[in-house]
GUDOVEX-108778 format. One line per field, with one value per atom (N, C-alpha, C, O): residue in one letter; x, y, z. Coordinates in Angstrom, 3 decimals. Atoms other than C-alpha are relative to their C-alpha. Layout:
BEGIN
aa = [A, ...]
u = [X, ...]
v = [Y, ...]
w = [Z, ...]
# end
This chain:
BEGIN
aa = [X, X, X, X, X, X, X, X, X, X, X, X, X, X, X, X, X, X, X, X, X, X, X, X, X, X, X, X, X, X, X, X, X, X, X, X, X, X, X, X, X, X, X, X, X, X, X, X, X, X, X, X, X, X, X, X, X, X, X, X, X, X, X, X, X, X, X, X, X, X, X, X, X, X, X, X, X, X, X, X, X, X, X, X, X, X, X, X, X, X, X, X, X, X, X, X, X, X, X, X, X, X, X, X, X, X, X, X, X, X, X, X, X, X, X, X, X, X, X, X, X, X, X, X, X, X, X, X, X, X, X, X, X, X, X, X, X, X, X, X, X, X, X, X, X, X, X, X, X, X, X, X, X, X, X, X, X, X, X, X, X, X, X, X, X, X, X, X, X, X, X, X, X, X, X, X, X, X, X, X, X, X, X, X, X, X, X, X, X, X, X, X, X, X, X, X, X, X, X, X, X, X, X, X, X, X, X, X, X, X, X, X, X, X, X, X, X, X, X, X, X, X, X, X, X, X, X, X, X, X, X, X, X, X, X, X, X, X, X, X, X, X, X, X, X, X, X, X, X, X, X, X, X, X, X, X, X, X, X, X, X, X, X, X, X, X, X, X, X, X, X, X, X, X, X, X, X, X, X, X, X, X, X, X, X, X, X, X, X, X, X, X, X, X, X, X, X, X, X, X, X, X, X, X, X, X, X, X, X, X, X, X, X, X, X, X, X, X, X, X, X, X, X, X, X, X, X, X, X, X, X, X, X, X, X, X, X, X, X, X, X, X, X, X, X, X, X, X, X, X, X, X, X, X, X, X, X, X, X, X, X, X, X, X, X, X, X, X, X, X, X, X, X, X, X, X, X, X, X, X, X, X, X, X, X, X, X, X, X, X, X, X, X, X, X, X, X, X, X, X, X, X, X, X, X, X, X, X, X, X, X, X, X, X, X, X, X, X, X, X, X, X, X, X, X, X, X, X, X, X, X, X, X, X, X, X, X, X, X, X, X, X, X, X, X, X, X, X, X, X, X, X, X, X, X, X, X, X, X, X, X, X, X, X, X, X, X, X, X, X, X, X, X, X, X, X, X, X, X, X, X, X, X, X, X, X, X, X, X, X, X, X, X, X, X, X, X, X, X, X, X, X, X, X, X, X, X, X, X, X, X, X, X, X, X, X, X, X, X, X, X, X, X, X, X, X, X, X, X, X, X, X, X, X, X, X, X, X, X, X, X, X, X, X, X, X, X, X, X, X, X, X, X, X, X, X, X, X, X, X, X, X, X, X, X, X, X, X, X, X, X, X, X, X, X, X, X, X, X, X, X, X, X, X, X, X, X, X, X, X, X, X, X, X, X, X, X, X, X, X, X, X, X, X, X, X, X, X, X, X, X, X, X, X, X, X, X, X, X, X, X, X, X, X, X, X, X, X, X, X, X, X, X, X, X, X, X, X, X, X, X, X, X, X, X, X, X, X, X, X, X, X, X, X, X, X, X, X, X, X, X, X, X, X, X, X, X, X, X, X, X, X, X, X, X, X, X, X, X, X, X, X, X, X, X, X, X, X, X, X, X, X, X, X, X, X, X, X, X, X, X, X, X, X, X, X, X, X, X, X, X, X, X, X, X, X, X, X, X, X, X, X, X, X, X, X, X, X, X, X, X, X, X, X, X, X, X, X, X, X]
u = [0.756, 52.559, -0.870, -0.846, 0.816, 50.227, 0.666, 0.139, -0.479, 53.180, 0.500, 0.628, -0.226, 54.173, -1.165, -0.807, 1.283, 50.133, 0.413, 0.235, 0.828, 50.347, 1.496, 1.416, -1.131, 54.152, -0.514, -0.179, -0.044, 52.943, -0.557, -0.066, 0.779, 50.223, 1.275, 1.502, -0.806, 52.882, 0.686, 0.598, -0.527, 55.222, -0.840, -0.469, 0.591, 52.430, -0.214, -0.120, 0.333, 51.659, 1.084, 0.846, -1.547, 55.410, 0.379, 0.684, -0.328, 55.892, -1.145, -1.024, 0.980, 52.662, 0.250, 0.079, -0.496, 53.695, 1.096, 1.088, -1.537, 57.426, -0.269, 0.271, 0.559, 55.636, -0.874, -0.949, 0.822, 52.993, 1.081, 0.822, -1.164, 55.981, 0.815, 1.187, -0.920, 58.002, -0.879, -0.475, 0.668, 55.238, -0.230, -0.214, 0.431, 54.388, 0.951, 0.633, -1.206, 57.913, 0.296, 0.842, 0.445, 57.868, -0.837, -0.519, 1.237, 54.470, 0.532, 0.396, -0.346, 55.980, 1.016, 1.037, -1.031, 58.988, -0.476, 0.251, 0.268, 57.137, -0.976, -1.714, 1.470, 54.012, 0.605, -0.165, -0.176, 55.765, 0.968, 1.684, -0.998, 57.536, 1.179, 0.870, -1.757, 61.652, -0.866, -1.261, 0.223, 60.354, -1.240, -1.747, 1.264, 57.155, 0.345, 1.520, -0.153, 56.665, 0.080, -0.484, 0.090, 57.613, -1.312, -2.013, 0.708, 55.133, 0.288, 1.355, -0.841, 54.725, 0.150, 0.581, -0.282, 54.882, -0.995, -1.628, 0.450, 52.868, 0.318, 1.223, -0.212, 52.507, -0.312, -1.081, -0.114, 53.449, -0.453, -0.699, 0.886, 52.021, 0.928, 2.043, -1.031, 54.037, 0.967, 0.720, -1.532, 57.131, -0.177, 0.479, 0.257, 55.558, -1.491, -2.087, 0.932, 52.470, 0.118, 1.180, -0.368, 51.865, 0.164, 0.996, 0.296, 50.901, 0.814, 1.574, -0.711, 52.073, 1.158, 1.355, -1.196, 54.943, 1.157, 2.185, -0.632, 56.460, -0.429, -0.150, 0.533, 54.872, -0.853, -1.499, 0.416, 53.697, -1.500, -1.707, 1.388, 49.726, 0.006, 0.889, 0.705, 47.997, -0.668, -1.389, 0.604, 47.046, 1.397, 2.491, -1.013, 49.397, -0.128, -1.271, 0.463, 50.099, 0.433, 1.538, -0.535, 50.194, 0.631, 1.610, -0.527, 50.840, -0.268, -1.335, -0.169, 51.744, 0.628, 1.767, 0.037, 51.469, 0.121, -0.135, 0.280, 51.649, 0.366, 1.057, -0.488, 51.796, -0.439, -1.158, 0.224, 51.528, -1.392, -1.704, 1.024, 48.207, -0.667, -0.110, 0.425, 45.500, -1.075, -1.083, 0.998, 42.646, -1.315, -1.512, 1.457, 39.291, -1.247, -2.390, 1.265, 37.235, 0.716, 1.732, -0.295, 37.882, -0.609, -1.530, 0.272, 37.573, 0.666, 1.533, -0.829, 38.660, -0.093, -1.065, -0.558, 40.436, -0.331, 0.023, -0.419, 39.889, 1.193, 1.339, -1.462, 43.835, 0.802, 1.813, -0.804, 45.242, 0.075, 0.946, -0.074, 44.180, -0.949, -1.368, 0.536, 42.684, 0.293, 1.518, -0.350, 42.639, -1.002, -2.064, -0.019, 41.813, -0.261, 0.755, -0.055, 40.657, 0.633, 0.544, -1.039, 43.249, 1.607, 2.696, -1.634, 46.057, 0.804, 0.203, -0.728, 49.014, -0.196, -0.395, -0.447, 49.284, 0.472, 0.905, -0.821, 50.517, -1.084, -1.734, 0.932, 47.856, 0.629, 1.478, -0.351, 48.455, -0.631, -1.444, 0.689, 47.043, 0.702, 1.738, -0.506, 47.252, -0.816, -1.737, 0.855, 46.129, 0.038, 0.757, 0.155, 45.514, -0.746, -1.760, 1.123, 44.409, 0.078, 1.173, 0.818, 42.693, 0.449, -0.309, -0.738, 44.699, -0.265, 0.100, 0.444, 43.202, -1.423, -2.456, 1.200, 40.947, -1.051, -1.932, 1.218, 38.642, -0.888, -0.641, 1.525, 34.934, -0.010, 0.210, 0.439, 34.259, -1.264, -1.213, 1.189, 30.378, -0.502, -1.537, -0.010, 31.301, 1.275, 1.487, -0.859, 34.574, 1.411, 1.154, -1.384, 37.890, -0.239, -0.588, -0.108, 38.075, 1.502, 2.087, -1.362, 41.641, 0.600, 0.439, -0.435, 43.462, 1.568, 2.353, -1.086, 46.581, 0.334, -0.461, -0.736, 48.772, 1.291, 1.642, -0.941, 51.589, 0.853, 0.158, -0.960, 54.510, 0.542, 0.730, -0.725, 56.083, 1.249, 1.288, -1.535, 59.787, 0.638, 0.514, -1.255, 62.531, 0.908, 0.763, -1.083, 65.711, 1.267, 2.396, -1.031, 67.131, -0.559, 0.146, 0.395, 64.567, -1.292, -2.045, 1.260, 62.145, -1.354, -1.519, 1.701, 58.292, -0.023, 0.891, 0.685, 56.895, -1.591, -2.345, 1.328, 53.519, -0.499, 0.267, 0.676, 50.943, -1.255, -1.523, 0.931, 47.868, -1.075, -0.727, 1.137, 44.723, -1.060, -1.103, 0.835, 42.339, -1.622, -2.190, 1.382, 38.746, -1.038, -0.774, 1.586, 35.053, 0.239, 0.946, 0.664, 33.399, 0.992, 0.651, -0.564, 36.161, 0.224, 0.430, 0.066, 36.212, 1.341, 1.283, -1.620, 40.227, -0.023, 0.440, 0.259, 39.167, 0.055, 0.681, 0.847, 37.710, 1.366, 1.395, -1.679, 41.458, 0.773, 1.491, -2.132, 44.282, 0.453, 0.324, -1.538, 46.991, -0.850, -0.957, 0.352, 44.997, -1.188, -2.069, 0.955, 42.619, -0.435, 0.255, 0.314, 40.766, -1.158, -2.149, 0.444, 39.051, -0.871, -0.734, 0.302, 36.946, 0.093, -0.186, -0.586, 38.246, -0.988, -1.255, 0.854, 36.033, 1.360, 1.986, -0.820, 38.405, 0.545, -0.028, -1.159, 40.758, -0.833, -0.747, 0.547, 38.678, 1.456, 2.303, -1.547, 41.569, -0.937, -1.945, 0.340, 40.823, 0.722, 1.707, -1.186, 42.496, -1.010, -2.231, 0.447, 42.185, 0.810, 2.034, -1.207, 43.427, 0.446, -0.376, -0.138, 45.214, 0.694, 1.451, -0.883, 46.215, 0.800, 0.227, -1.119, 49.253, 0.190, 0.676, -0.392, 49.150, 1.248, 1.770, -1.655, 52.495, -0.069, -1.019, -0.010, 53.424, 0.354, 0.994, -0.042, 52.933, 0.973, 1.253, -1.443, 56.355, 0.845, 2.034, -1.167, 57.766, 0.462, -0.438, -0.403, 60.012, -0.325, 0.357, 0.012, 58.640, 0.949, 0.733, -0.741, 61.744, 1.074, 1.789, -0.280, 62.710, -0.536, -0.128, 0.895, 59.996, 0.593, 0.410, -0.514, 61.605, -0.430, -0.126, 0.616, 59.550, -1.164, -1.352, 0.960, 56.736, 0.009, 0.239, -0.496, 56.943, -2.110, -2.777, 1.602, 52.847, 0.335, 1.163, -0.208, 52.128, -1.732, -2.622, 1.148, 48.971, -0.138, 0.837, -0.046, 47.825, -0.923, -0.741, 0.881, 44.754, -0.686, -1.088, 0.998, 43.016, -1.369, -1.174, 1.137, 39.635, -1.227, -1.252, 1.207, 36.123, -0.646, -1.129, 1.200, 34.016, -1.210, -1.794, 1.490, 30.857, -0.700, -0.462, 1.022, 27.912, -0.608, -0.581, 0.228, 26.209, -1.217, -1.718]
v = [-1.150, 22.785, -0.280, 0.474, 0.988, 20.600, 0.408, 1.043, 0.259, 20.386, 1.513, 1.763, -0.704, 23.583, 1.009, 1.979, -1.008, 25.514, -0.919, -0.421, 0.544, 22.524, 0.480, 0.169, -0.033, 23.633, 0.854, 0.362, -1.176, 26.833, -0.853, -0.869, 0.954, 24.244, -0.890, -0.986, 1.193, 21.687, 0.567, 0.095, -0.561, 24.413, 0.040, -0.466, -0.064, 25.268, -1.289, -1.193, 1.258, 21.784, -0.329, -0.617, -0.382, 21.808, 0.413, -0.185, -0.590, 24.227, -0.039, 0.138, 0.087, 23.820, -1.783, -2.079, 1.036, 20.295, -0.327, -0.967, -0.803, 21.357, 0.845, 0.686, -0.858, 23.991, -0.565, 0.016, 0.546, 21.444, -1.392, -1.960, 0.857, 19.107, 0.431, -0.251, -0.751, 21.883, -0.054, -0.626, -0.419, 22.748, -1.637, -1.779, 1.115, 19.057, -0.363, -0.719, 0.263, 18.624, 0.662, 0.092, -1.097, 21.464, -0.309, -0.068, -0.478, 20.926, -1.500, -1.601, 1.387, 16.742, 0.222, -0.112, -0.222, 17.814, 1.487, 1.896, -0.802, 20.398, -0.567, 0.246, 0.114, 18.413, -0.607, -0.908, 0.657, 17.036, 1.211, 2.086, -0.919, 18.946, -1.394, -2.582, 1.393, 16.670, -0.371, -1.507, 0.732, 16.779, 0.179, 1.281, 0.373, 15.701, -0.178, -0.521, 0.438, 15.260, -1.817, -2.254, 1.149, 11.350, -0.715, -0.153, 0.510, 8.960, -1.453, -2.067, 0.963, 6.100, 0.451, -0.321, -0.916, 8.829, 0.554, 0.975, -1.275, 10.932, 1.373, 1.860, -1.632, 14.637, 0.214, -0.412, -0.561, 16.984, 1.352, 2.043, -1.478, 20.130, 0.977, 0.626, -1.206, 23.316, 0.678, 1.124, -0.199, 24.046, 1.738, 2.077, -1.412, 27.899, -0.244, 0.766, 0.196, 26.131, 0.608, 0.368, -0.591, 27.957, -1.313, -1.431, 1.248, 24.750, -1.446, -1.975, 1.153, 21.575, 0.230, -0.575, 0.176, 23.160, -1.302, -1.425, 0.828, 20.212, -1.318, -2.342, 1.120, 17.843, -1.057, -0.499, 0.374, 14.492, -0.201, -0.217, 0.466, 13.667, -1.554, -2.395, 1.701, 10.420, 0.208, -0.675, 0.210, 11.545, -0.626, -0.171, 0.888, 9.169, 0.571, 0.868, -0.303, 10.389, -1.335, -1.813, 1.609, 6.856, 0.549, -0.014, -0.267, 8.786, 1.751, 2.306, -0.958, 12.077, 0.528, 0.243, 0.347, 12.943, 1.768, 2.409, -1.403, 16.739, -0.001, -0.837, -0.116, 18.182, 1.483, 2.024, -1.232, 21.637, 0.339, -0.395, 0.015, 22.687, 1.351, 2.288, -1.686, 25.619, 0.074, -0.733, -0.084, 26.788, -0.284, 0.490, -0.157, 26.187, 0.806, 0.788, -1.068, 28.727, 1.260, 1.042, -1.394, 32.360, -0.322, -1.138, -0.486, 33.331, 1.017, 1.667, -0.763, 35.427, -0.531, -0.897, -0.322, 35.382, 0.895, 2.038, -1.451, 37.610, 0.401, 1.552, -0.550, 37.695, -0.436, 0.237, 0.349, 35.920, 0.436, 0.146, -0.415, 37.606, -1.361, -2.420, 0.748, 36.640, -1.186, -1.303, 0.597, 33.707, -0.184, -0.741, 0.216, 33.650, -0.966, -1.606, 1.165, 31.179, -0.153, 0.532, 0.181, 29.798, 0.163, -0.176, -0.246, 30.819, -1.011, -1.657, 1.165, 28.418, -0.265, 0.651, 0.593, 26.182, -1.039, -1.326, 1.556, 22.522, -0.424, 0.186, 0.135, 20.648, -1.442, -2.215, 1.351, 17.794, -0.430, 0.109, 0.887, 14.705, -0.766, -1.375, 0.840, 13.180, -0.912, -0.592, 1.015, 10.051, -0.264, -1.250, -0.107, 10.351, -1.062, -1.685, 1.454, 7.771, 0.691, 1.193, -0.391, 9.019, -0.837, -1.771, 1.324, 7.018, 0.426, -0.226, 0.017, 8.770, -1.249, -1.374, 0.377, 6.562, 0.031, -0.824, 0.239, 8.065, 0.751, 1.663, -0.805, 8.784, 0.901, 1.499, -1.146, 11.683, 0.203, -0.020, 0.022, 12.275, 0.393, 0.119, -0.378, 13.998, 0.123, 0.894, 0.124, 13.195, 0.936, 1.568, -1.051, 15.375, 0.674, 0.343, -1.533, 18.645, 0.185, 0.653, 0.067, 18.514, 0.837, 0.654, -1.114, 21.496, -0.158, -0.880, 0.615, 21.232, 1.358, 2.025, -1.248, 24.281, -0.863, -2.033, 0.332, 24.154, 0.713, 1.652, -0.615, 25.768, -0.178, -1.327, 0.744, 25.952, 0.678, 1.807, -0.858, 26.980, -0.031, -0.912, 0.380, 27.719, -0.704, -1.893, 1.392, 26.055, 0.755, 0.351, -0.727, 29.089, -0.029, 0.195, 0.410, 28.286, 0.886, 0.732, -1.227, 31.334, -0.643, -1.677, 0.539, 30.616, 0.531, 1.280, -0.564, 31.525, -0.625, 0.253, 0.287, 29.888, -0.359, -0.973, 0.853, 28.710, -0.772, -0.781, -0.021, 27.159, 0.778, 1.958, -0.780, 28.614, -1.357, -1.941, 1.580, 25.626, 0.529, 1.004, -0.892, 27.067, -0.891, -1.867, -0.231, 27.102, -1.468, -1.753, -0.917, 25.515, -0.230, 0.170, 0.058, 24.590, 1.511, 2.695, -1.350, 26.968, 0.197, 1.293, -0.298, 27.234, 1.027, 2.123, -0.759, 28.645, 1.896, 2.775, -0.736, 31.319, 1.302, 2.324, -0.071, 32.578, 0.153, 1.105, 0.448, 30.938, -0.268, -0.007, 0.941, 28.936, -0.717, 0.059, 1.056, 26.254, -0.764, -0.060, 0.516, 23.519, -0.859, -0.931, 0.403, 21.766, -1.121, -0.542, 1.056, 18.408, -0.755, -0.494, 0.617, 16.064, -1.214, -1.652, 1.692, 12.391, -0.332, 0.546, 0.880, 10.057, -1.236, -1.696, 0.568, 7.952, -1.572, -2.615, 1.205, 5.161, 0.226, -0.698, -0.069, 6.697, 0.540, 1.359, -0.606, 7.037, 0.926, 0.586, -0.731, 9.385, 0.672, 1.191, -0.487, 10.753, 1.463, 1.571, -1.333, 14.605, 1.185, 1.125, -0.910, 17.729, 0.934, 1.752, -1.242, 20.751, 0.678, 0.093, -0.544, 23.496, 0.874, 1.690, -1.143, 25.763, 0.768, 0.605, -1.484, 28.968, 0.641, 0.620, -0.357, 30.581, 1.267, 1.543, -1.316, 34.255, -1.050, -2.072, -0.119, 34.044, 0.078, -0.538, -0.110, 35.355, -0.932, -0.899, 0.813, 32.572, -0.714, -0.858, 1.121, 30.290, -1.612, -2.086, 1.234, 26.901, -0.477, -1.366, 0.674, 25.540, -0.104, -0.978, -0.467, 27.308, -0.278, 0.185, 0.271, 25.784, -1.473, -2.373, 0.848, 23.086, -1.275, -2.437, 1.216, 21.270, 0.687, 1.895, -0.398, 21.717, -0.567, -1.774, 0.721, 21.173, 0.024, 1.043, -0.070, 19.976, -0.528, -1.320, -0.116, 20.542, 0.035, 0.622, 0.232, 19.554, 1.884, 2.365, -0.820, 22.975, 0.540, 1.516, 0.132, 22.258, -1.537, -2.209, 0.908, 19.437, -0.185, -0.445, -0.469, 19.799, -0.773, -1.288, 0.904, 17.977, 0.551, 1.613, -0.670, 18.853, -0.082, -0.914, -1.039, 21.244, -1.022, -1.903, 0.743, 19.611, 0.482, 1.712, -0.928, 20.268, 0.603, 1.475]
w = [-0.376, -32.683, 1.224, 2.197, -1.441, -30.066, 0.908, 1.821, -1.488, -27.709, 0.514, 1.712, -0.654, -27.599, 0.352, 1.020, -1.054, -26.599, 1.269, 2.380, -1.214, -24.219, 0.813, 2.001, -0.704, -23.004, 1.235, 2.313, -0.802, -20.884, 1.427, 2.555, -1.155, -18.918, 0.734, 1.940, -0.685, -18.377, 1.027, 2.160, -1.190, -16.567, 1.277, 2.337, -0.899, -14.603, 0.879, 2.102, -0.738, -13.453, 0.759, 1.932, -0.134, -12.932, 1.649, 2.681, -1.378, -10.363, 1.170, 2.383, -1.446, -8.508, 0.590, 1.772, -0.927, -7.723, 0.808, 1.860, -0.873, -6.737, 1.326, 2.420, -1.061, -4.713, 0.962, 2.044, -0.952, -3.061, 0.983, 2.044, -0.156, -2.498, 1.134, 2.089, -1.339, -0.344, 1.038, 2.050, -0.803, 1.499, 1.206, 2.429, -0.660, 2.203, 1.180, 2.315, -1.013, 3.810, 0.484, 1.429, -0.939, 5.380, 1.500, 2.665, -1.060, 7.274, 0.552, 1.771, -1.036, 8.146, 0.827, 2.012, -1.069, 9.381, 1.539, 2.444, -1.455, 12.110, 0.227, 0.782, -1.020, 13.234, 1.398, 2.310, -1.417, 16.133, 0.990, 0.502, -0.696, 19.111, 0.305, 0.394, -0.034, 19.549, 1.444, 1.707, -1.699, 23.572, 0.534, 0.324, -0.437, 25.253, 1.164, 1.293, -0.893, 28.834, -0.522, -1.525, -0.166, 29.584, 0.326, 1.168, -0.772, 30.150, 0.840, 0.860, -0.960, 32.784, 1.056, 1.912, -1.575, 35.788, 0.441, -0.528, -0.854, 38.130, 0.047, 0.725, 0.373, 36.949, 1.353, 2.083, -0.953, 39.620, 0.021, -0.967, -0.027, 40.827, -0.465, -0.081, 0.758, 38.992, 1.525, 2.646, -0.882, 40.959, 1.150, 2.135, -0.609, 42.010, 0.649, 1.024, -0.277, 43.100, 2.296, 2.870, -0.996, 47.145, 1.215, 2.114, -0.950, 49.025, -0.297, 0.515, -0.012, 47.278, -1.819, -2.729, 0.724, 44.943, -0.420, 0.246, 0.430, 43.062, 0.364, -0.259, -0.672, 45.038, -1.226, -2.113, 1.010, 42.877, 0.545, 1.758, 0.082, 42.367, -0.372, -0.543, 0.022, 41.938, -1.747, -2.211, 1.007, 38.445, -0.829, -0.496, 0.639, 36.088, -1.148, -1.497, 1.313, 32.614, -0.596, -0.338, 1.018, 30.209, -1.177, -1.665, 1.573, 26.939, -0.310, -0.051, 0.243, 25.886, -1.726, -2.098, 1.384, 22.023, -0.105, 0.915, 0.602, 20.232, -1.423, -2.005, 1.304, 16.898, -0.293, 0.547, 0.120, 15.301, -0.364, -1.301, 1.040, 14.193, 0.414, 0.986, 0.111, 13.999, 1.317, 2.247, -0.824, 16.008, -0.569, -1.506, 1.068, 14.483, 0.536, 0.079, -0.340, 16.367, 0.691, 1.351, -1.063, 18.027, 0.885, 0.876, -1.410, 21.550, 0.692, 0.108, -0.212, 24.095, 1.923, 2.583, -1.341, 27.709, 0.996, 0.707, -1.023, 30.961, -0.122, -0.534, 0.163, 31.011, -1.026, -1.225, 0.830, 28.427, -1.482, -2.302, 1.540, 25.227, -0.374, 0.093, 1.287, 21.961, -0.648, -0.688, 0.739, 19.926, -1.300, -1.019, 0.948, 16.437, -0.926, -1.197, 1.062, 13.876, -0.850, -1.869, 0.740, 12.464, 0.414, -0.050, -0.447, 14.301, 0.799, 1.657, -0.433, 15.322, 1.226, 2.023, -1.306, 18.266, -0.323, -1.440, -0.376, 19.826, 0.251, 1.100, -0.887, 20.256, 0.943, 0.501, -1.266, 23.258, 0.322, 1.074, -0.387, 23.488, 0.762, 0.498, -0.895, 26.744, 0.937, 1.687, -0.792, 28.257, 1.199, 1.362, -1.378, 31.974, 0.805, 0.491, -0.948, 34.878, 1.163, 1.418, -0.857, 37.741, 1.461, 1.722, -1.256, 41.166, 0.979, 1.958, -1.497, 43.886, 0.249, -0.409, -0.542, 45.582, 0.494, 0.403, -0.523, 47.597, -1.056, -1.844, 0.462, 46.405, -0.107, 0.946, -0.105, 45.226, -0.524, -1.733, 0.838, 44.320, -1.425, -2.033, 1.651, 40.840, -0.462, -1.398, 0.165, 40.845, 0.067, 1.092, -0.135, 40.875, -1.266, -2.399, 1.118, 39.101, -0.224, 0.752, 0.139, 37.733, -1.227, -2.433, 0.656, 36.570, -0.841, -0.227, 0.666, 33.921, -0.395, -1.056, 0.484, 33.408, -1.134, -0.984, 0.487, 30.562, -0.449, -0.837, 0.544, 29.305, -1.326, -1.725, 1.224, 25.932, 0.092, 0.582, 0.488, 25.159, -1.133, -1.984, 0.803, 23.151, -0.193, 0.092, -0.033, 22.473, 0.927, 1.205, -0.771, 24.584, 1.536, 2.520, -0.981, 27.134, 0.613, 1.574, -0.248, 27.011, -0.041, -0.689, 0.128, 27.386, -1.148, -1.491, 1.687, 24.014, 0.096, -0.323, -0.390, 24.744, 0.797, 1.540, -1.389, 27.407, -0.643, -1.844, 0.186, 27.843, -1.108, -1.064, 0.601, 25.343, -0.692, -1.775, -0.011, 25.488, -0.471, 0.513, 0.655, 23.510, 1.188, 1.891, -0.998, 25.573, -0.834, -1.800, -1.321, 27.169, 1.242, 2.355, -0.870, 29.087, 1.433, 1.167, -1.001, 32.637, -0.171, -0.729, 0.514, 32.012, -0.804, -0.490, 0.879, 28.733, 0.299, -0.294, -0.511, 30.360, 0.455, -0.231, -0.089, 31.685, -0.512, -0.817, 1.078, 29.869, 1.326, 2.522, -0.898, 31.061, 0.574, 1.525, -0.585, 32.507, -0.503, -0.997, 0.824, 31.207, 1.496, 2.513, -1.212, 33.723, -0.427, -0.871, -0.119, 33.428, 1.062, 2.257, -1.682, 35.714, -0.475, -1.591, 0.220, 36.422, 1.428, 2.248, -0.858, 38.795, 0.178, -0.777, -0.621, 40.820, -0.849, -0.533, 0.353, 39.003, -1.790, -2.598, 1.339, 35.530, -0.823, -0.468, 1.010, 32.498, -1.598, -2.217, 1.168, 29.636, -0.740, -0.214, 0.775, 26.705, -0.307, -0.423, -0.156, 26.487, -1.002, -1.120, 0.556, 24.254, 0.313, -0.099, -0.453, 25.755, -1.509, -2.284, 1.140, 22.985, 0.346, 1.069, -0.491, 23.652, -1.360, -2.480, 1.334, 21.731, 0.390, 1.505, 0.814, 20.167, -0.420, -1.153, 1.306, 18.800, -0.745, -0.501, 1.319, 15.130, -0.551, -1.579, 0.719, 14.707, 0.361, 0.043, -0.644, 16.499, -1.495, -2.323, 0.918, 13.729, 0.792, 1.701, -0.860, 14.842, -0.027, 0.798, 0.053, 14.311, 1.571, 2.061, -1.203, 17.463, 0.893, 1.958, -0.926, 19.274, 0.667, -0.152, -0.913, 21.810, 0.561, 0.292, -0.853, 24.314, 1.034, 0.897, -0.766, 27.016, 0.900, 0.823, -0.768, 30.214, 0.886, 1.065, -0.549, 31.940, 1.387, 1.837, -1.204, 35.174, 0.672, 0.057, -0.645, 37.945, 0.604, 1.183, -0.406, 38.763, 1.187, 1.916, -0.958, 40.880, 0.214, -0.736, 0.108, 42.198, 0.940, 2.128, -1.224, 44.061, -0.377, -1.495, 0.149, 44.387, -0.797, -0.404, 1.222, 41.185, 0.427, 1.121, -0.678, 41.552, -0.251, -1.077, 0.750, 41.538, -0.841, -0.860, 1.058, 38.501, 0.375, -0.335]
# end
């Protein structure tokens, strides 16, 4: 008589560990995107850039990392729209070194546009990098300051429609989108 009040609990215990089980393999098999920019190279300016289209920079990327995850604060865009707490992105961690040489008195102001795609090749996300970043402020571009031969590891987040199936989600392609002498403060 014991085992069967305790039968109803046991199912339950049952399927919520079956059910925390899917989910788990589920959420390991999407934290990573298959393609990352390479590292080991000199990121180049975005291919539609007006002046130095494609052209490479002196900023080096060493390591380039992503995985799926959320937002943890709202904001909002002049052009890019809303983002939401909680809602999906990529976030990208990338470790950058700084190879111009000359002096700059507050160092280089260095702008990072990115792309995300499909596996058919469509954009499906950009840039959406939260305050106080001035990028922020926009969309599509995150913007940093490096002091000459300084390396730093940094996060850009690329927001996604909701309806996208991540599974459909591809690769990202990062790109130098500005580089100029940072304001003084």
């Amino acid at each position: 008589m014991k085992i069967k009040n305790r039968l109803p609990l046991l199912i339950i215990i049952l399927i919520a560990v079956v059910v925390m089980g899917t989910v788990l393999v589920f959420y390991l098999s999407h934290t990573s995107l298959p393609r990352s920019p390479v590292a080991g190279r000199y990121l180049t300016y975005y291919p539609e850039h007006l002046t130095y289209g494609g052209n490479e920079t002196k900023i080096f990327l060493l390591d380039a990392t992503s995985k799926f995850g959320f937002y943890n604060e709202s904001f909002s865009t002049l052009f890019s729209g809303d983002v939401n707490k909680g809602d999906p992105c990529i976030i990208v961690t990338l470790t950058i070194r700084n190879d111009y040489t000359e002096e700059k008195p507050n160092g280089y102001f260095i702008s990072f546009t990115a792309s995300l795609y499909s596996k058919e090749g469509e954009v499906v996300g950009w840039i959406m990098t939260p305050p106080p970043l001035l990028g922020s402020l926009f969309g599509g571009i995150a913007e940093f300051n490096l002091q000459s031969g300084e390396k730093e590891t940094i996060n850009i987040f690329l927001a996604y429609n909701r309806t996208i199936d991540t599974r459909d989600i591809d690769h990202y392609d990062l790109f130098i989108f500005n580089i100029q002498d940072a304001p003084t403060p």
